[in-house]
C-alpha positions as CSV (number, residue, x, y, z in Angstrom):
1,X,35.7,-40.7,54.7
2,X,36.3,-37.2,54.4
3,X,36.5,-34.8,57.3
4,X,33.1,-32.7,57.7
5,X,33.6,-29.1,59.9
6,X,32.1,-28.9,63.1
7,X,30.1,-26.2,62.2
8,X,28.3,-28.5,58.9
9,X,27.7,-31.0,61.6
10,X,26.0,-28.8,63.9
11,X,23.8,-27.3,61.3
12,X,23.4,-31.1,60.3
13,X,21.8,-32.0,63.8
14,X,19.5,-28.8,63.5
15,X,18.3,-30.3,60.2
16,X,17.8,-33.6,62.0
17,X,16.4,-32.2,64.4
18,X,13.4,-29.9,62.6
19,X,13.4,-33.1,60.5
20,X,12.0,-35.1,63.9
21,X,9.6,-32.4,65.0
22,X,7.8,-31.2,62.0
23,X,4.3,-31.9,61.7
24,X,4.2,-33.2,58.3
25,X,6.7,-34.0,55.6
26,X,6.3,-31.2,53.2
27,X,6.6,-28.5,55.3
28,X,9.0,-25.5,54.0
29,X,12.3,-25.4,55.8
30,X,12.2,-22.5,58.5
31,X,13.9,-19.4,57.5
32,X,16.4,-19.6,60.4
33,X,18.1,-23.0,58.6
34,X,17.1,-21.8,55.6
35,X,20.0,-18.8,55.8
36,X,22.1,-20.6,57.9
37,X,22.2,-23.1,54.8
38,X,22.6,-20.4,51.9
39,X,25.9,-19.3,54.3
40,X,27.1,-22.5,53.9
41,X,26.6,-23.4,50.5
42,X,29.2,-20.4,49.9
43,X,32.1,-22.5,51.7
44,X,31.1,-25.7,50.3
45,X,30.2,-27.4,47.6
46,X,27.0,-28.1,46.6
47,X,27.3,-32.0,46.8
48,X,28.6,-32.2,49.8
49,X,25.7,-30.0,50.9
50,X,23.4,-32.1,49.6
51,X,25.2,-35.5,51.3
52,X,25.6,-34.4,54.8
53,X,21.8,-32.0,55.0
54,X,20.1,-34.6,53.0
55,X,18.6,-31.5,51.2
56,X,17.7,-30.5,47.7
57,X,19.3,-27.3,47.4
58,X,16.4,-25.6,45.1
59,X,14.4,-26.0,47.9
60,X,16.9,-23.3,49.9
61,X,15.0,-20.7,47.5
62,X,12.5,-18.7,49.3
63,X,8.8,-19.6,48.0
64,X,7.9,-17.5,45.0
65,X,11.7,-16.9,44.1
66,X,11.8,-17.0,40.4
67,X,14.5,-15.3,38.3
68,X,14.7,-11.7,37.3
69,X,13.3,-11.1,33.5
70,X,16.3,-9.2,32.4
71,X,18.6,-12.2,33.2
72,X,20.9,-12.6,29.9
73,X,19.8,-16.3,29.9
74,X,16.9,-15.7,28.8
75,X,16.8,-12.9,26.4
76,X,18.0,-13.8,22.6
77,X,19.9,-11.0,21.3
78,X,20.6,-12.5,18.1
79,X,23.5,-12.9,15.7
80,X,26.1,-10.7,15.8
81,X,25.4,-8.7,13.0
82,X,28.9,-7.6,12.2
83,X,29.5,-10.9,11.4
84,X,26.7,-11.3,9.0
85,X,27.1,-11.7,5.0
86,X,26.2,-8.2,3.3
87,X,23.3,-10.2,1.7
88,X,21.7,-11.3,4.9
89,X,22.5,-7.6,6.5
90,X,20.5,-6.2,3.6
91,X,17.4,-8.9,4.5
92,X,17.4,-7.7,7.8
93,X,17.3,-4.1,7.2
94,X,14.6,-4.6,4.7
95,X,12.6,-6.5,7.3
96,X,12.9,-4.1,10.3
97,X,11.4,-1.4,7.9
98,X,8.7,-3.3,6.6
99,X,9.8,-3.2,2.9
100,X,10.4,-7.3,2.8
101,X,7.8,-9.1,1.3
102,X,9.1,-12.6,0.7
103,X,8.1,-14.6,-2.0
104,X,5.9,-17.4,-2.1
105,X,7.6,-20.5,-1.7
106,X,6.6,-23.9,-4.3
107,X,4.7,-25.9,-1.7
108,X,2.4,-23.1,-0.9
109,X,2.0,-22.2,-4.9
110,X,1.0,-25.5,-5.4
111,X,-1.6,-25.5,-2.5
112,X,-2.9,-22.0,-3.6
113,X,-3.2,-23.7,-7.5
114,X,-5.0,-26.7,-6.3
């Protein structure tokens, strides 16, 4: 088995411990453990965190944490356009000034006919 540090173990008894003595089982974890968790899932890894606490770690988060809007994840900047075929520049161009009007494709002619 692999060697746990003393100090993992002792916030693992404190866990244990709130564990015992809370009133019902979804209560949020107190702020105290909470910090004294996020410190140690710097040092370790997030398995063994999970192992020894017995934790989920997204539930370290505080409530109501949710992840900034400008995070890169989440925007789409697109293709990078210098990359691009001249043709498809050209499309682009004419659609960001308003001049593209595309053209009717053959299903919806034949919808529009019928």
């Amino acid at each position: 088995m692999d060697s746990i540090s003393d100090d993992l173990l002792k916030l693992q008894a404190r866990f244990d411990q709130w564990r015992a003595n809370r009133r019902y089982n979804r209560e949020p974890i107190p702020d105290q453990l909470r910090d004294a968790a996020l410190e140690m899932s710097r040092r370790y890894p997030p398995s063994l965190l999970q192992r020894v606490l017995k934790i989920q770690l997204c539930r370290l988060m505080p409530k109501g944490y949710k992840k900034s809007a400008g995070d890169a994840s989440a925007a789409f900047l697109g293709p990078p356009v210098d990359r691009l075929p001249t043709a498809i520049k050209l499309k682009m161009a004419a659609v960001q000034k308003g001049s593209f009007k595309p053209l009717p494709s053959t299903l919806n002619a034949r919808f529009r006919a019928g």
